[in-house]
Phi, psi and omega in degrees: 000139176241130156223147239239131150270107225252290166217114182315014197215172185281183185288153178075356173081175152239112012282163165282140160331309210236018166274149156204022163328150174296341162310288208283358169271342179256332181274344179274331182294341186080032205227351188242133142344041192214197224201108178302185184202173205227153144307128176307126187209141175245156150229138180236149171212157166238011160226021178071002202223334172204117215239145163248148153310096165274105211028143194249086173273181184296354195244018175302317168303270178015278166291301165312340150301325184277001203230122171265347173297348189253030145204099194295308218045076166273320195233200203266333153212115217229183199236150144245339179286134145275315174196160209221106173284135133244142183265028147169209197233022183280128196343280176354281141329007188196353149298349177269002167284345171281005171245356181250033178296314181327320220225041172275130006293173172224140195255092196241117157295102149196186191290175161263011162304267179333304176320297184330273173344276198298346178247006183258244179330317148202121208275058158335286148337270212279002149290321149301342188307348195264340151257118158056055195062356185026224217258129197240110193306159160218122180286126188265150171264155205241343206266149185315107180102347179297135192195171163190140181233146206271171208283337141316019199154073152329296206270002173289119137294124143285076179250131218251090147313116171283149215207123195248108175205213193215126194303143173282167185305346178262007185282121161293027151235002172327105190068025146196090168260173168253168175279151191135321162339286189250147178202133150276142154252115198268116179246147164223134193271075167345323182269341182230339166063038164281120155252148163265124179242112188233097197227136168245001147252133176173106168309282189220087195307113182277198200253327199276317201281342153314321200274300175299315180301334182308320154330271229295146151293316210254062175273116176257085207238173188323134127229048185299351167191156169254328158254148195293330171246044177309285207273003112322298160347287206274002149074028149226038188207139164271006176204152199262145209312343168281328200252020154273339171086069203204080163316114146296122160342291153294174184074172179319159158069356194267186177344275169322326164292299168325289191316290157003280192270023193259123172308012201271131176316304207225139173238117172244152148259109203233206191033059175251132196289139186293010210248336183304130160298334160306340187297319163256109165324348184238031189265160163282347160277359188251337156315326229266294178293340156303324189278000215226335170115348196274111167260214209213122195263141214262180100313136189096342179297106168249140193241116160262102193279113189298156145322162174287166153334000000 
C-alpha cells in the first residue's frame, strides 16, 4: 500500500494568509525552522498507479502538480485519481472538488451524513451536476463489521470508523453530531497485510475508536493543536480544539498519551493548525514528540506501507 501526503496542515494552510500568529510570521521572515505547508489530503494507492483521493482540499491543483503520479499523460486527457473518499463535509476538506469539475464525472465515497451536507448546506453535488454528470455518489458505510472496497484498489479493505468530532458549521448537526459526520479510516492491504488508521479529526478517542488504532501499522491522526486552548493563547480564535472536534496533543488524556500506549511501527500527525508549536523544528515541543517516537507528517511525505510483523 502507498500512501502519498498531499497536504499537512489544518484549514487555511501554513502560512495562513490572513495570520500573523508568531508561526505564521516567522516562517514568512524566515526566522522559524519549518516547512510550509497545504491543506489537508492524503492518496492512497496499491499499485502506485491508480490512487484514491482522501479528501479535495482547497489547494488540491497544487498539489496535484507536486505529485507526478496524478497526471500518468496516458492521453491527451488524463488523471491518476480513480476515486475519491471523503471523510466528512467540512470546507477544508472538500473544496478542491471545484476544481476538479474538467474531470467530471468523478466517483466520490462518502457517508449519507456528508452527502446531505454537500447537497444542502453547501451544495457541491448539486453544482457539478452541471459538469459532465458531475459527482456519482456511493454510499460508504459506517456501522460495526461493516467495510467496502473501492474498485481500483481490489485488495484495499476499507472500513469507515464514526468519530466523535464535530459536524461544520452549515450541518443541521452542528454540536450534536451523529455518526457518520466524522469517519476514520481503517484501510488493510490483503496482500501484505499492511494496515492504516487514518483520522485528521479526533475528538475523542472512545474504547471502539482505541480498538482499531490498536490494529494499525500504521497511525496517520489528528495533531491539529497542541494545548486545547491553543487558539485562545494566541488570541485568534474563541475555541478550543474539543470544541472544534479536535485532540490536543498534550496533557492527561491528549494525543501523546493516547499514541504512548498504541503498538503502531509509525505515529504520524497531520491537519496541524499553523498556531502548533510543532510546526518549528527546534521548538521544545517538536523535542517532546522525537523522545515520544511521533512524527510529524511533512506534504510530500511518501509512504510504502510493510506487511504485519
Amino acid at each position: 500500500m502507498y500512501v502519498h501526503i498531499l497536504g499537512s496542515a489544518a484549514g487555511g494552510g501554513f502560512p495562513q494568509w490572513n495570520c500573523n500568529c508568531s508561526n505564521c510570521d516567522g516562517i514568512r521572515k524566515g526566522t522559524l525552522n519549518a516547512s510550509a505547508r497545504t491543506q489537508s489530503s492524503i492518496a492512497i494507492s496499491e499499485d502506485g498507479e491508480h490512487w484514491i483521493l482522501c479528501n479535495a482540499s482547497p489547494d488540491i491543483r497544487a498539489q496535484l502538480a507536486s505529485f507526478p503520479a496524478m497526471q500518468p499523460a496516458r492521453s491527451l486527457r488524463d488523471t491518476g485519481i480513480n476515486a475519491i473518499i471523503l471523510i466528512d463535509s467540512q470546507v477544508d476538506h472538500t473544496t478542491g472538488l471545484l476544481a476538479l469539475r474538467e474531470g467530471c464525472p468523478l466517483d466520490v465515497w462518502c457517508t449519507a451524513q456528508v452527502h446531505e451536507d454537500l447537497s444542502t448546506g453547501f451544495p457541491l453535488f448539486t453544482i457539478l451536476e452541471h459538469w459532465n454528470g458531475g459527482l456519482r455518489w456511493h454510499e460508504m458505510p459506517c456501522r460495526e463489521g461493516q467495510s467496502f472496497n473501492v474498485p481500483c484498489a481490489p485488495s484495499l479493505t476499507i472500513t469507515a470508523i464514526p468519530l466523535l468530532s464535530n459536524a461544520p458549521p452549515y450541518s443541521p448537526r452542528r454540536n450534536k453530531t451523529h455518526p457518520g459526520d466524522n469517519v476514520g479510516l481503517f484501510i488493510e492491504d490483503a496482500r501484505t497485510g499492511a494496515t492504516l488508521f487514518y483520522a485528521p479529526g479526533l475528538g475523542q478517542p472512545d474504547d471502539s475508536i482505541r480498538q482499531w488504532m490498536a490494529r494499525a501499522d500504521t497511525l496517520l491522526v489528528d495533531g491539529t493543536v497542541w494545548n486545547d486552548d491553543e487558539m485562545l493563547r494566541c488570541e485568534v480564535g474563541t475555541r478550543t480544539g474539543q470544541e472544534m472536534g479536535h485532540l490536543a496533543q498534550s496533557g492527561p488524556g491528549g494525543m501523546i498519551e493516547l499514541l504512548d500506549s498504541l503498538p503502531a511501527r509509525r505515529k504520524i500527525l497531520i491537519h496541524i493548525n499553523n498556531t502548533n508549536p510543532i510546526l518549528d523544528e527546534d521548538s521544545a515541543e517538536r523535542a517532546v514528540l522525537n523522545q515520544h517516537g511521533i512524527e510529524v507528517a511533512w506534504d510530500g511525505l511518501h509512504l510504502e506501507l510493510p506487511g504485519a510483523a
